[in-house]
DOSEPA-769002 format. One record per atom (N, C-alpha, C): residue in three letters; y, x negated, z negated. Coordinates in steps of 0.2 Angstrom, whole numbers, plus 5000, padded with zeros to 4 digits. Layout:
BEGIN
ALAYXZ;...
//
This chain:
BEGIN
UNK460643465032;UNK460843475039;UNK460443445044;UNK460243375042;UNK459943345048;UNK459143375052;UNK458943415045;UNK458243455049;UNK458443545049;UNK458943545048;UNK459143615049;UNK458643645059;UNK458743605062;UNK458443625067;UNK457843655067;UNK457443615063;UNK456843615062;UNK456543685060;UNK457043675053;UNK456843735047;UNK457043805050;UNK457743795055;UNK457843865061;UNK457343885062;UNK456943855064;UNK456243885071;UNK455543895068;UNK455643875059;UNK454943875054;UNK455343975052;UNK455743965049;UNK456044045047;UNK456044095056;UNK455844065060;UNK456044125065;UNK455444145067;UNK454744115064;UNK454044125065;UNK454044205063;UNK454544215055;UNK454344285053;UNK454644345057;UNK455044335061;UNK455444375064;UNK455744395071;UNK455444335074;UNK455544345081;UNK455244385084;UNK455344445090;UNK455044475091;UNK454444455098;UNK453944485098;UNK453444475104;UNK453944465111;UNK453544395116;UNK453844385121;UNK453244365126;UNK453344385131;UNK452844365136;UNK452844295139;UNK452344265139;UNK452344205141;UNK452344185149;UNK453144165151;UNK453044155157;UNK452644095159;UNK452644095170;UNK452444045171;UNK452943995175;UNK452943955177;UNK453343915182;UNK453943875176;UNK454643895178;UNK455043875173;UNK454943915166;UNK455243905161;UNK455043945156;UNK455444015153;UNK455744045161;UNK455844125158;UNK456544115160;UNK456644165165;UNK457344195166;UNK457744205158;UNK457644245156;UNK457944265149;UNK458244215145;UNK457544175144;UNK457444095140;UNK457444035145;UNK457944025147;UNK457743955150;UNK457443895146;UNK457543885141;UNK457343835138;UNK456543825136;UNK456443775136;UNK455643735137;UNK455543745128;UNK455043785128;UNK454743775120;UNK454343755116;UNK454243715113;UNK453843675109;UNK453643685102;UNK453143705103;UNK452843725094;UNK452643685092;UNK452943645087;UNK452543595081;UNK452343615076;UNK451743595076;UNK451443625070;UNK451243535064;UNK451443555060;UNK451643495056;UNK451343515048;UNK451143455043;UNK451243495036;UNK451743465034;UNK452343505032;UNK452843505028;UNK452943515021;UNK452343545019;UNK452043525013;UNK451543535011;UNK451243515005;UNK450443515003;UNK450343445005;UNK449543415004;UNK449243365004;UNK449343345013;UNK449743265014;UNK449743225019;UNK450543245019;UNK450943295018;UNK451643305020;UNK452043245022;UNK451943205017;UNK452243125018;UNK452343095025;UNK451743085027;UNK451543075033;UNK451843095040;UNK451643165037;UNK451843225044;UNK452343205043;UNK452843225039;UNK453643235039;UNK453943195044;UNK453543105041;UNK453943045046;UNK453843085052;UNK453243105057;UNK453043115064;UNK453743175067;UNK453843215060;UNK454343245063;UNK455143225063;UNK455243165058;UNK455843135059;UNK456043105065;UNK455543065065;UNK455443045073;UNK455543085079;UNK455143135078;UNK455343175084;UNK455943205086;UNK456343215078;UNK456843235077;UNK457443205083;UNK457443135079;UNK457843065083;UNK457743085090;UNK457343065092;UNK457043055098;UNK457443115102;UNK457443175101;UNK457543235104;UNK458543225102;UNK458543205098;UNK459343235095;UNK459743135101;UNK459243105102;UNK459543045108;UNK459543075114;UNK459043095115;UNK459043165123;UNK459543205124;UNK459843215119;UNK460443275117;UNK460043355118;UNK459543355115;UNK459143415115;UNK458943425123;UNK458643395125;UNK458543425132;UNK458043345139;UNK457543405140;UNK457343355142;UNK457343375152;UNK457543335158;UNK457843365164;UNK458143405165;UNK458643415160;UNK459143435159;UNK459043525160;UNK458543525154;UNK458543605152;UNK458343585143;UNK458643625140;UNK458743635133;UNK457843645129;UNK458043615126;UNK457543605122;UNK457343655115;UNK456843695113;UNK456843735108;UNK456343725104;UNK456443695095;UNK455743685095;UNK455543745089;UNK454843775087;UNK454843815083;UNK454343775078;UNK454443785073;UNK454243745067;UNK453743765063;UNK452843755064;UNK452443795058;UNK452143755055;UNK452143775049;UNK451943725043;UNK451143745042;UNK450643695041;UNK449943725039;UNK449843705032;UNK450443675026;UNK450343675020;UNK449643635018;UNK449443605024;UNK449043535022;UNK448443565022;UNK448143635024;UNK447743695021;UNK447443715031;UNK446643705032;UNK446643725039;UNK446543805040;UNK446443815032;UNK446243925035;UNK447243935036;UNK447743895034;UNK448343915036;UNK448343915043;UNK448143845045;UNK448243815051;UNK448243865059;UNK447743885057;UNK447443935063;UNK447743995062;UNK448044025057;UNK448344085058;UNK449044075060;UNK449344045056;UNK450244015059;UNK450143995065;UNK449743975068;UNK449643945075;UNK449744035080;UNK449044045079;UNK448944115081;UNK449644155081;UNK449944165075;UNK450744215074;UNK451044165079;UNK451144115080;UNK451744095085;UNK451444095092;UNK450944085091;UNK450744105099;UNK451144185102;UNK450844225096;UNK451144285097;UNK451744315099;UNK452044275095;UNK453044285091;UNK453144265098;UNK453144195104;UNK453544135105;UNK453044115112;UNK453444105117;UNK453344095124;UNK453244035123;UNK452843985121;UNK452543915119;UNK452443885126;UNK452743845126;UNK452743795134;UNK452243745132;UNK452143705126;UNK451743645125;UNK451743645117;UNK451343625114;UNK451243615104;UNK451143555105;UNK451143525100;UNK451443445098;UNK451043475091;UNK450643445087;UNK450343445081;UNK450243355076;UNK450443375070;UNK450443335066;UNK449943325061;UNK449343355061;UNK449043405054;UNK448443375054;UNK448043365049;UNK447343345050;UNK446943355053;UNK446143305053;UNK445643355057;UNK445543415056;UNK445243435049;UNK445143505049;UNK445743555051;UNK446343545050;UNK446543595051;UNK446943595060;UNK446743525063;UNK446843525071;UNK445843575073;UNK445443575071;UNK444843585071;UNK445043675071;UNK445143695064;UNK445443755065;UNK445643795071;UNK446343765074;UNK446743805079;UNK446343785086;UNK445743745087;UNK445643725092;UNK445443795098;UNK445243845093;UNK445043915096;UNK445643945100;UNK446143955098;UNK446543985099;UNK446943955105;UNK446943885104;UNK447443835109;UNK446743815116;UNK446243845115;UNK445743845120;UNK446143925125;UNK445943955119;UNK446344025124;UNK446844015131;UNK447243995124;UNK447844015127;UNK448243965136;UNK447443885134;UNK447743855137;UNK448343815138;UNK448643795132;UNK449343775131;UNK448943705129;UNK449443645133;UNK449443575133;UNK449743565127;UNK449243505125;UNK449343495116;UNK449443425117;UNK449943395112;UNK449843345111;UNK450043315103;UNK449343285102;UNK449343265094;UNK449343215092;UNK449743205087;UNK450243155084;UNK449543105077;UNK448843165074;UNK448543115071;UNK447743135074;UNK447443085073;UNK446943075076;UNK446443145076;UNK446243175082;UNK446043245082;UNK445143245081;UNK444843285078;UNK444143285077;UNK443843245082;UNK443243205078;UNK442843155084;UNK442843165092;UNK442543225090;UNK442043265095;UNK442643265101;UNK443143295100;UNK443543295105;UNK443743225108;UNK443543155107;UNK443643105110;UNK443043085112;UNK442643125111;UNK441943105115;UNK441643165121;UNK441043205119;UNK440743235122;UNK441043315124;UNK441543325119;UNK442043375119;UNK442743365120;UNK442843325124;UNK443543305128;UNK443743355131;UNK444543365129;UNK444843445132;UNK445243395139;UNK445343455144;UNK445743415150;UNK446543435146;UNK446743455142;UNK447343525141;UNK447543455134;UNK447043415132;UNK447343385124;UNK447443315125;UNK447743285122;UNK448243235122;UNK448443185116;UNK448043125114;UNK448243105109;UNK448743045108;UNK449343035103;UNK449542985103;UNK449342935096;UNK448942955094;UNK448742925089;UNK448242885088;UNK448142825084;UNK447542745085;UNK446942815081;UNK446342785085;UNK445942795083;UNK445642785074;UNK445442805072;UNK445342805066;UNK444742735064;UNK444542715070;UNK443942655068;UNK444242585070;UNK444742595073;UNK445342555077;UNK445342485072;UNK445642515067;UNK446042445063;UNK445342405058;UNK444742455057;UNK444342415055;UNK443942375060;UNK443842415066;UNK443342345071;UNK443942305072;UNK444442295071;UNK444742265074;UNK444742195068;UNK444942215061;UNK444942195057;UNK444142145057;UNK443742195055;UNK443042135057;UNK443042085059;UNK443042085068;UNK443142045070;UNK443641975071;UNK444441995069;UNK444641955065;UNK444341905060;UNK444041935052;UNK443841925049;UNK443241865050;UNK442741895056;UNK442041855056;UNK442541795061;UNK443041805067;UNK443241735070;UNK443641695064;UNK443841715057;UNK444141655054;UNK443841645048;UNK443141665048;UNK442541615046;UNK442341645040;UNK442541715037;UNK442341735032;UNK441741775031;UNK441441785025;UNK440841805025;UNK440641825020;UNK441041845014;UNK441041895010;UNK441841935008;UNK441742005009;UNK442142045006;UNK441842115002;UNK442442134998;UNK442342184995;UNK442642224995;UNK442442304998;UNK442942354999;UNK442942414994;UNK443542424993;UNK443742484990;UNK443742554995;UNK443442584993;UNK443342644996;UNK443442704993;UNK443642774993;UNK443642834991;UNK442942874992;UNK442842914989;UNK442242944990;UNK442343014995;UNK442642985003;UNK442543055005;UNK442243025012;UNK442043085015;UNK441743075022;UNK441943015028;UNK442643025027;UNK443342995031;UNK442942905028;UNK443242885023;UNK443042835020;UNK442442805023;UNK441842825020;UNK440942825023;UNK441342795031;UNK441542835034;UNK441642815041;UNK441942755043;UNK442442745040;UNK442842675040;UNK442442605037;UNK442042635034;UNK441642595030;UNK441142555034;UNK440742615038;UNK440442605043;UNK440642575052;UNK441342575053;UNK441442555059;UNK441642475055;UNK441842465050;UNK441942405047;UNK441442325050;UNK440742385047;UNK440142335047;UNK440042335053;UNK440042365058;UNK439842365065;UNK440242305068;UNK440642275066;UNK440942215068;UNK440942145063;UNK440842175055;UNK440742115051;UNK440042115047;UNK439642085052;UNK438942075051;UNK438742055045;UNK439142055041;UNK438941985034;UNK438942015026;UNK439141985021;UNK438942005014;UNK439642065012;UNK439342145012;UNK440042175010;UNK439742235005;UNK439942214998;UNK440042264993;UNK440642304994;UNK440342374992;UNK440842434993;UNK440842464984;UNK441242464982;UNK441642484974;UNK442142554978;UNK441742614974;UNK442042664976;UNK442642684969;UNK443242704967;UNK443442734962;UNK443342794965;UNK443542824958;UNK443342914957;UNK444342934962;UNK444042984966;UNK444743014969;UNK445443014961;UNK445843004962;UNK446343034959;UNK446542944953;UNK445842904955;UNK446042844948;UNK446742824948;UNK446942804942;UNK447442764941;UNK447642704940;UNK447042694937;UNK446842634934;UNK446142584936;UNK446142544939;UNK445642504941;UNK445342444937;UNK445342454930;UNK445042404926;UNK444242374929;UNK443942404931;UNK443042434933;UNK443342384939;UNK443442414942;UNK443542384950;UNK443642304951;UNK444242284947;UNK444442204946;UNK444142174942;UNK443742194938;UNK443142174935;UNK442642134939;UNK442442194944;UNK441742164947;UNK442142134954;UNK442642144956;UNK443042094961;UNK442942014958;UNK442942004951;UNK443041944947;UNK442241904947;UNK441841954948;UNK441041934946;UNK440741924954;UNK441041974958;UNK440641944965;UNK441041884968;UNK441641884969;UNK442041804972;UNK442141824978;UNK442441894981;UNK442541884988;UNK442841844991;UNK442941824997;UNK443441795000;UNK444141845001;UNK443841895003;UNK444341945007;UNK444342035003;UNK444742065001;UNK444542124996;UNK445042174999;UNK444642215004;UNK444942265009;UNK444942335007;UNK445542375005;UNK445642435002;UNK445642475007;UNK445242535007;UNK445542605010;UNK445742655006;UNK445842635000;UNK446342694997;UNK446942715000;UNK447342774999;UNK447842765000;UNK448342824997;UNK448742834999;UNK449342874993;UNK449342854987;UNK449142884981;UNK449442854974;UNK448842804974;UNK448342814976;UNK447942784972;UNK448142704976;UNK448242714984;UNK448442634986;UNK448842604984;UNK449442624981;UNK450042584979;UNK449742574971;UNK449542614967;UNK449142594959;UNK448742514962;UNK448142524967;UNK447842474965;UNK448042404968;UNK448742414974;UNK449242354975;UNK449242334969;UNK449742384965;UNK450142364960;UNK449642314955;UNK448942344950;UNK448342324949;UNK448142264950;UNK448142244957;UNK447842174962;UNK448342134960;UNK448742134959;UNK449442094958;UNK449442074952;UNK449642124947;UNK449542114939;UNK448942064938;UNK448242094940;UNK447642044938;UNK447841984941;UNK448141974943;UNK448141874948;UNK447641874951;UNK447441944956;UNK446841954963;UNK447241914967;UNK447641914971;UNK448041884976;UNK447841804976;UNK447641764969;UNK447241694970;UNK446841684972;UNK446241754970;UNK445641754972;UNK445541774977;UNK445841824980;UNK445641834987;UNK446141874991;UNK446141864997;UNK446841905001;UNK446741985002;UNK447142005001;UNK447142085000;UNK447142105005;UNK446842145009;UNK447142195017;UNK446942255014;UNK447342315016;UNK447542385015;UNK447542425021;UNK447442475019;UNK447642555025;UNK448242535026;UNK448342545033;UNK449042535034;UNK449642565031;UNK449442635027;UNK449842685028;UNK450042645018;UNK449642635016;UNK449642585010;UNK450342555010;UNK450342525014;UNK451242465015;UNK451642495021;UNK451542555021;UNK452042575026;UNK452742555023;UNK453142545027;UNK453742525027;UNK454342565022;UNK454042635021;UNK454542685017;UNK454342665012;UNK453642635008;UNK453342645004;UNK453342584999;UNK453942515004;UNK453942445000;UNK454142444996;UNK454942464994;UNK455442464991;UNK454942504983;UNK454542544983;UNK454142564977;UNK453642514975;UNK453442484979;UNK452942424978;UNK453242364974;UNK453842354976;UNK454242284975;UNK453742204978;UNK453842184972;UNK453642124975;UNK452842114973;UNK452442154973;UNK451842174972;UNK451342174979;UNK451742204983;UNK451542214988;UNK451542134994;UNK452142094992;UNK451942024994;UNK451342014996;UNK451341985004;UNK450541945006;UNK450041985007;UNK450242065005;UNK449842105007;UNK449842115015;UNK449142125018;UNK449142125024;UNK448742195027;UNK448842205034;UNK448542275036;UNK448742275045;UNK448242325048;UNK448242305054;UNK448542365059;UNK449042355060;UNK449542435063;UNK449642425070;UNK449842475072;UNK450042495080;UNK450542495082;UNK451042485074;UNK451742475077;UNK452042425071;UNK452742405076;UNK452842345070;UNK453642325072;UNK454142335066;UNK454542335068;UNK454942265072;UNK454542215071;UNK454742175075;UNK454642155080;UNK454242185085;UNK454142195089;UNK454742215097;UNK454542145101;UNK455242155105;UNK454842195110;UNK455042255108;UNK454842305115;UNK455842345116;UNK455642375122;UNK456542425124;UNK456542475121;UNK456942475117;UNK457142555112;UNK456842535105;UNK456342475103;UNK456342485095;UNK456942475091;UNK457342415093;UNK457842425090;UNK458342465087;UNK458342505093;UNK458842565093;UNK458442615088;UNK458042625091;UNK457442655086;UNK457542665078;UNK457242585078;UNK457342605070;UNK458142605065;UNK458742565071;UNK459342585067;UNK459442655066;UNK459342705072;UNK459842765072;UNK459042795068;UNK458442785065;UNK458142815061;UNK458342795055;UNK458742735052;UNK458842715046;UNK459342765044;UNK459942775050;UNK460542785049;UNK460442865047;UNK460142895051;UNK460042975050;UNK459642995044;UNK459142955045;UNK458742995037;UNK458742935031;UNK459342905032;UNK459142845024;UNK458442815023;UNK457942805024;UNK457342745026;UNK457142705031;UNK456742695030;UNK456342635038;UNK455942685040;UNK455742675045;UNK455342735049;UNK454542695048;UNK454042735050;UNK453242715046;UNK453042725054;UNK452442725055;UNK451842725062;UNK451942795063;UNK451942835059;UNK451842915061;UNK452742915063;UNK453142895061;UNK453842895063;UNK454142875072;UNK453542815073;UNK453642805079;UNK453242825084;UNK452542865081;UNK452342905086;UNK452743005087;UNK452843015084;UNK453343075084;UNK454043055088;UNK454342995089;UNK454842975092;UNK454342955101;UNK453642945102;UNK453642915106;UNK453342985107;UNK453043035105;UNK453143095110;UNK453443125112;UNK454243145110;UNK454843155114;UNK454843125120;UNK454943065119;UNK454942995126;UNK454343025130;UNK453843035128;UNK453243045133;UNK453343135136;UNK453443175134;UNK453543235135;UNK454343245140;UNK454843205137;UNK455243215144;UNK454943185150;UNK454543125151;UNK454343095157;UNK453943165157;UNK453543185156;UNK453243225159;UNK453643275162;UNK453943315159;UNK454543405160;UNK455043345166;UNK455043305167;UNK455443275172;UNK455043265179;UNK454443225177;UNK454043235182;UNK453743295187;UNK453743345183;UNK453543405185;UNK454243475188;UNK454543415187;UNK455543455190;UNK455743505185;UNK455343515180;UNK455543565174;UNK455043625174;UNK454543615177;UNK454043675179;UNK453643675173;UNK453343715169;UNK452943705164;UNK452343765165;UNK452343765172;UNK451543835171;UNK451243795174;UNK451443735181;UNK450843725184;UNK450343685181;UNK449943685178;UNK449343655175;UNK449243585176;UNK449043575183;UNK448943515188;UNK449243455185;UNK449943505188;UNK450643455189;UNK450543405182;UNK450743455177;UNK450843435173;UNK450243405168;UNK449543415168;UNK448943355167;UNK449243295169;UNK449143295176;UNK449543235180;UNK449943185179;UNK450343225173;UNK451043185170;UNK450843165167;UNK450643185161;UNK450343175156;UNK449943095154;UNK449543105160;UNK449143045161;UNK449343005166;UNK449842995169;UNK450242935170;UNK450942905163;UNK450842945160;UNK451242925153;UNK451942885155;UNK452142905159;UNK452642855162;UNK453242865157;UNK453042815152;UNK454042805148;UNK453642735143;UNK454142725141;UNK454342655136;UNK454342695129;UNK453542635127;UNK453442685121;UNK453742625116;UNK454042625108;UNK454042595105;UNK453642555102;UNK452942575102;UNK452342525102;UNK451942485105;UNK452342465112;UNK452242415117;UNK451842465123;UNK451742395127;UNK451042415134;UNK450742505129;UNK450642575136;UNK450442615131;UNK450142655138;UNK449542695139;UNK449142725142;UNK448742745139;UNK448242795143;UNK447842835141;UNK447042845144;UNK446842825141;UNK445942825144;UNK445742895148;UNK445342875150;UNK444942945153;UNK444743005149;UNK444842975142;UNK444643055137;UNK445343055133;UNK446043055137;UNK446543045134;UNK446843035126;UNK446342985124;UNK446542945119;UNK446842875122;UNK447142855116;UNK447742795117;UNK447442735120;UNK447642685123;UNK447542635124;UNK448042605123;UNK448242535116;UNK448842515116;UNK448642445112;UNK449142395109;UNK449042345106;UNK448842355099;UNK448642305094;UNK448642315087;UNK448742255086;UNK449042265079;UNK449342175076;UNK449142175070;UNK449042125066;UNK449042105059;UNK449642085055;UNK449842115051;UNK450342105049;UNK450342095039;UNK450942055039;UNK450942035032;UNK451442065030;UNK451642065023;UNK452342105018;UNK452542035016;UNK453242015020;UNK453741985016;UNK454442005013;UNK454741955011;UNK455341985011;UNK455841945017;UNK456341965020;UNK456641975024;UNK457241905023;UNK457741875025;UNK458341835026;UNK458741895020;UNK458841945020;UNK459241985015;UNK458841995012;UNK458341975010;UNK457842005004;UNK457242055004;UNK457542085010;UNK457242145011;UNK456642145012;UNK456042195009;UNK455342215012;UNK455042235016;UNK454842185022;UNK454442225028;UNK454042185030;UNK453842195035;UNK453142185039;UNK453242115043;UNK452942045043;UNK453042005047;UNK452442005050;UNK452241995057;UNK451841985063;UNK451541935063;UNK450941935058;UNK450541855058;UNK449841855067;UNK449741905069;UNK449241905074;UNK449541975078;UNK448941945085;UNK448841995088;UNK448342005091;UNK447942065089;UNK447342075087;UNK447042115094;UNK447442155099;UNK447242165103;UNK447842215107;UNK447742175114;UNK448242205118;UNK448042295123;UNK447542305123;UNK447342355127;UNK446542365122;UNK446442395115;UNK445842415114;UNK445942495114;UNK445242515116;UNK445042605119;UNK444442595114;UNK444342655111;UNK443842665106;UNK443142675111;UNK442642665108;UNK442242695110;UNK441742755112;UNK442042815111;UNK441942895109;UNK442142905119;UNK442542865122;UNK442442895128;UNK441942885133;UNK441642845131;UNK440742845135;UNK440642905135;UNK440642955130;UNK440343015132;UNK440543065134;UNK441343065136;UNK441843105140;UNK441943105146;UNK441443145151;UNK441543165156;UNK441943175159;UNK442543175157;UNK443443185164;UNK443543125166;UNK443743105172;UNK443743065176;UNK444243065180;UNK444943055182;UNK445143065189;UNK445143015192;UNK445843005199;UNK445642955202;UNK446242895200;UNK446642925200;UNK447242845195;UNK447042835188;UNK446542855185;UNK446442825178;UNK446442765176;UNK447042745171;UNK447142675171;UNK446442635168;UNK446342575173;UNK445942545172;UNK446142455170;UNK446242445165;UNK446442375162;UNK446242275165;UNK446642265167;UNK446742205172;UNK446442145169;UNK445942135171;UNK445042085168;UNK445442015170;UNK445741965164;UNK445841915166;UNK445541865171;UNK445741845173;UNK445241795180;UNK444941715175;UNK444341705174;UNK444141645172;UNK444541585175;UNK444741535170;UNK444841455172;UNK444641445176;UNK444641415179;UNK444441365186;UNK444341315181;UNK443841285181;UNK443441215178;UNK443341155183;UNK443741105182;UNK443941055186;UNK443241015186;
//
C-alpha cells in the first residue's frame, strides 16, 4: 500500500489516453501539476533507484500530496536498468500525459538515451544520479538540473585527505568497466604517490588473488570501488583475512550504505567511505527525515533516499515560487537555480552548470549506544566543493551563487 501511488501511475502509462500539453497552470481539466519519474524499478541498479523513489515518496506524502497548494500527480516509468527501454517509455509518456517536469533516477546510459526526446519537448528535468559528463561540461542544458555528487567527488576528495594525513601507498580494488578507469583516474589526480590497482573479474565472489597481493605490497590504505555483491563479499573477505590490521579499508559509499549494514554485521566495522549525506548530521528536517522513512518503509534511508526526499523539497520551492505556473520557462529556471529549501544534506546550491554544490564528510561504521550499525562522522572533507566539468559550461546568470573566500588572518 505504501507505493501503491506509485505503481498507479507506472500501470496508467498503458492506457491513459493522449492529452495536450498545457501552458501556464497545468490544465483546466487537470489541475494538478505532473511529474514523470522515470526510475529502475527493476533490473540492474534497482536497489539504488527504489531508495530515490522512497524518498520521494515521504517527502511528497509530508506535503500532503501537493505542492502551493495544487495536488500533486506522479506517473511512474520504469527503464528496467536497460537505456533502449529508457527512451521509449520516456517517449509513450510524453505522449499518453501532460508532463509538467521529469525527475529521473536511471543511469548514464539510459538518462543519455531520453536526452533527445526531453531536448524536444523542452521539459525541466531533474536528476536524482549523476547525468552523462558531457552534460556538466561543454553540453550544459539550461532546462537540466542535477542533485546528485559528482562522480569524481568522493575520490578527489578522498586523495587529498589521504596525501594531508601522510599516506603514500595504497591499493585499489577496482572493476573492470569504464566508470571504474574513471574513479581510478580522478583518484590520482589528487594522490600523487605509490597506487597499485588489483582488478577482480566482474561478478567474483571470492578474493583469495586479491588479499594475497594486498599481503605482498603492505599498503597503508586499501580503497575498494566495488560495489553491490561484489562490495559487501570483499568487506566480508577483508575482515575474515585480518586486512583491517594491515591497512584501513575505505569503500564506495554505496558499499556501507546504511540499508546494507545489518547484512554486513560486524564486518563492516571501521569500514570508512566519503558521503554527501549522513545521518548525523545536525541539519532541519533530517531527523524527522529519517524517523518517518524508518517508520514507513521498515529500513534506514541510503544517499539516493535523501536525495529523492530533497527533490520534493526543492521542487515545491520552485511550483511556490512560480505561484503554481508551470509553462513559464524563465520563471521557473529561475527557481530552480535559487534552490531555495532546506536540503537534508546541509548548505546546498547550484553552480552555473547546475550541478551540486554541497558538503562531503568521511565517515566510519560503528555500532551505535543500542548496538546498532551506522555511520559516525570522523571528518569534514569539504563544505562547498563544485566539480570541475563547469569550466567548460557556458550559462552564466546574474545571481549565480558565488562561495564566500574566507578573509586571511591578520598576522600580528
Amino acid at each position: 500500500m505504501r507505493r501503491r501511488h506509485f505503481m498507479t501511475g507506472l500501470a496508467a502509462l498503458a492506457s491513459v489516453p493522449v492529452v495536450a500539453r498545457a501552458a501556464g497552470l497545468s490544465g483546466a481539466a487537470d489541475p494538478s501539476i505532473v511529474i514523470g519519474f522515470v526510475a529502475t524499478r527493476t533490473g540492474a541498479g534497482a536497489i539504488a533507484s527504489q531508495d530515490a523513489v522512497d524518498g520521494f515518496s515521504l517527502g511528497l506524502k509530508q506535503l500532503g500530496g501537493r505542492f502551493s497548494n495544487q495536488e500533486i500527480r506522479v506517473v511512474a516509468v520504469d527503464d528496467r536498468g536497460r537505456a533502449d527501454v529508457a527512451g521509449k517509455a520516456l517517449e509513450r509518456a510524453i505522449r499518453s500525459e501532460r508532463l509538467d517536469v521529469v525527475v529521473t533516477a536511471v543511469s548514464q546510459p539510459s538518462m543519455a538515451a531520453m536526452m533527445k526526446s526531453l531536448d524536444k519537448t523542452r521539459l525541466f528535468v531533474l536528476t536524482l544520479e549523476e547525468p552523462p559528463a558531457a552534460l556538466a561540461g561543454a553540453d550544459c542544458q539550461p532546462n537540466l538540473f542535477s542533485l546528485a555528487p559528482p562522480s569524481s567527488a568522493p575520490h578527489h576528495l578522498l586523495g587529498s585527505h589521504l596525501v594531508a594525513e601522510g599516506v603514500r601507498k595504497v591499493v585499489v580494488l577496482a572493476p573492470q568497466t569504464g566508470l571504474a578507469t574513471q574513479s581510478v583516474a580522478a583518484f590520482r589526480q589528487t594522490f600523487p604517490f605509490d597506487v597499485t590497482v588489483l582488478s577482480p573479474k566482474l561478478g567474483a565472489a571470492t578474493y583469495d588473488r586479491e588479499l594475497r597481493r594486498i599481503g605482498e605490497i603492505k599498503p597503508e590504505v586499501v580503497y575498494s570501488l566495488l560495489t553491490g555483491g561484489m562490495g559487501g563479499a570483499f568487506i566480508r573477505a577483508y575482515d575474515e583475512a585480518g586486512g583491517k590490521d594491515l591497512a584501513v579499508l575505505y569503500v564506495d559509499s554505496d558499499a556501507i550504505a546504511r540499508p546494507a549494514l545489518p547484512a554486513l554485521g560486524d564486518a563492516a566495522i571501521d569500514v570508512r567511505a566519503v558521503v554527501n549525506w549522513v545521518a548525523d548530521q545536525d541539519v532541519p528536517g533530517n531527523k524527522r527525515f529519517i524517523s518517518d522513512y524508518e517508520v514507513e518503509f521498515g529500513r534506514s534511508p541510503s544517499e539516493h533516499s535523501a536525495r529523492g526526499y530533497d527533490a520534493v523539497m526543492l521542487l515545491e520551492s520552485v511550483i511556490k515560487a512560480t505561484g503554481g505556473k508551470t509553462g513559464d520557462g524563465e520563471a521557473l529556471r529561475a527557481a530552480f537555480r535559487r534552490a531555495e529549501f532546506t536540503s537534508v544534506r546541509g548548505p546546498f546550491h547550484f553552480n552555473h552548470n547546475h550541478q551540486p554544490i554541497m558538503g562531503y564528510s568521511l565517515v566510519q561504521v560503528e555500532r551505535d549506544q543500542r548496538g546498532r550499525l551506522g555511520h559516525e562522522t570522523i571528518a569534514s572533507l569539504a563544505k562547498e566543493w563544485r566539480d570541475g566539468a563547469a569550466v567548460a559550461c557556458s550559462m552564466h546568470w546574474p545571481e549565480e551563487y558565488v562561495p564566500v573566500t574566507p578573509k586571511p588572518a591578520k598576522r600580528g
